[in-house]
C-alpha positions as CSV (number, residue, x, y, z in Angstrom):
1,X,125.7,74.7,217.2
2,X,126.0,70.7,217.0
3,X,129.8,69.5,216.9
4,X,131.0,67.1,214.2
5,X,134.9,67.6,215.5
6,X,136.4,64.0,215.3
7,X,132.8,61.9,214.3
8,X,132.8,58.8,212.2
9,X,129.6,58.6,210.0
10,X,128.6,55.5,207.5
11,X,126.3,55.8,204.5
12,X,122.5,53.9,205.6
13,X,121.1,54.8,202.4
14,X,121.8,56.7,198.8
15,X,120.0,57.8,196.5
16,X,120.7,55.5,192.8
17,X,122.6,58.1,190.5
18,X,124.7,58.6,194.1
19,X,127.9,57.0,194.2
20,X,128.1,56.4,198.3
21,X,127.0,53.2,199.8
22,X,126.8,51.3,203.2
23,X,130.3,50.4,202.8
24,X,131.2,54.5,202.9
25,X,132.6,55.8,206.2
26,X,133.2,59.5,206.9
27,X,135.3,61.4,209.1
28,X,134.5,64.9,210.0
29,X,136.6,67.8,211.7
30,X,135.2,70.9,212.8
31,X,136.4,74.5,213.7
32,X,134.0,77.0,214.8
33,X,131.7,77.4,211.8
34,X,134.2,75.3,209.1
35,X,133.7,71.4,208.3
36,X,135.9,69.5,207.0
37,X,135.9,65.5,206.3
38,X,137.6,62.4,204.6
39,X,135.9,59.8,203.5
40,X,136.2,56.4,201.3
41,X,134.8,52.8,200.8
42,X,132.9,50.7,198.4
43,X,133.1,52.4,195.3
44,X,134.9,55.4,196.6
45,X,139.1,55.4,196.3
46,X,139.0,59.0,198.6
47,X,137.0,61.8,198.9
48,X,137.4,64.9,200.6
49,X,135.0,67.6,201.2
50,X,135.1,71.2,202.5
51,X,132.4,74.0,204.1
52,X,130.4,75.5,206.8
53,X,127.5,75.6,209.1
54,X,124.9,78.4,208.0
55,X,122.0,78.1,210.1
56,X,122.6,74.8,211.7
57,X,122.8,73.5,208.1
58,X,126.2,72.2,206.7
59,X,126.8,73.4,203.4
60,X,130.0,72.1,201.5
61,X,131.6,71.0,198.2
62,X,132.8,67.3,198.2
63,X,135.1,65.6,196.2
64,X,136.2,61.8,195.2
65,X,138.0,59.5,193.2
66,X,136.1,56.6,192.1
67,X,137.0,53.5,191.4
68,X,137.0,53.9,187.4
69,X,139.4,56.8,188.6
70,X,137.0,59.5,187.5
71,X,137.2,62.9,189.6
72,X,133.6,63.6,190.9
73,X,132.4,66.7,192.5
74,X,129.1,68.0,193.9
75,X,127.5,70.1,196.2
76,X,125.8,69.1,199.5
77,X,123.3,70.8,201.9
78,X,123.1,68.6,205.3
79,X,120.8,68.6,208.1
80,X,121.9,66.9,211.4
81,X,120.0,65.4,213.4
82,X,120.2,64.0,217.1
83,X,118.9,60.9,217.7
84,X,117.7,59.8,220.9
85,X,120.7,57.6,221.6
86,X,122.3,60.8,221.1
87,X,124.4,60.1,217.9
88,X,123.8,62.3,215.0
89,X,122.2,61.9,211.9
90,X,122.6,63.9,208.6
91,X,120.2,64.3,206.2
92,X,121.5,65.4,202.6
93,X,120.5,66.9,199.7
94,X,123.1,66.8,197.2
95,X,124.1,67.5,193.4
96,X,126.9,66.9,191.1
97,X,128.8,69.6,189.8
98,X,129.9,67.0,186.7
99,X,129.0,64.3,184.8
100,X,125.1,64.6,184.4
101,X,124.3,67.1,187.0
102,X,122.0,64.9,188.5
103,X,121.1,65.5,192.6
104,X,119.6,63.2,194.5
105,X,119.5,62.6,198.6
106,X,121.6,60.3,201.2
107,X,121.5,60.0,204.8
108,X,124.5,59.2,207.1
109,X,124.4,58.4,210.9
110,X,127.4,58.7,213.6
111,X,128.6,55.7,214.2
């Protein structure tokens, strides 16, 4: 099982209905099989997200405040990856759970 207990991750890419961006950095806890992370920048206030690994898949609601102070939520399914430096690499598939319901895909590496 891969161990995201005290990584820092940044946005390199979004998908355009998403509303992370280079300027988003993540912090990620985990216990056992639970995940847990904050995260903020660019056009994210705070965010907060919450879930588990199920097959060496993360699966997890995530939650922000925007900067037009809107309350977004959405679902995520991520799939790490270690790169040969050895930092991770997640690769995301995610989808509101408000607004328009839209989904779309992001990728985030350890920094």
């Amino acid at each position: 099982m891969i161990n995201l207990n005290n990584k820092k991750f940044k946005a390199l890419s979004n998908s355009s209905n998403g509303e992370v961006g280079e300027e988003t950095y993540f912090h990620y806890y985990q216990k056992k099989d639970i995940i847990w992370a904050e995260y903020q920048g660019g056009d994210i206030i705070k965010g907060t997200l919450v879930g588990k690994i199920i097959h060496d898949q993360l699966e997890f609601s995530y939650q922000h405040i925007n900067h037009e102070r809107k309350v977004m939520t959405g679902n995520c399914t991520s799939v790490p990856l270690v790169l040969e430096n050895g930092k991770i690499q997640l690769e995301e598939t995610w989808q509101w759970t408000c607004g328009d319901f839209s989904s779309g895909t992001s990728t985030l590496v350890e920094i």
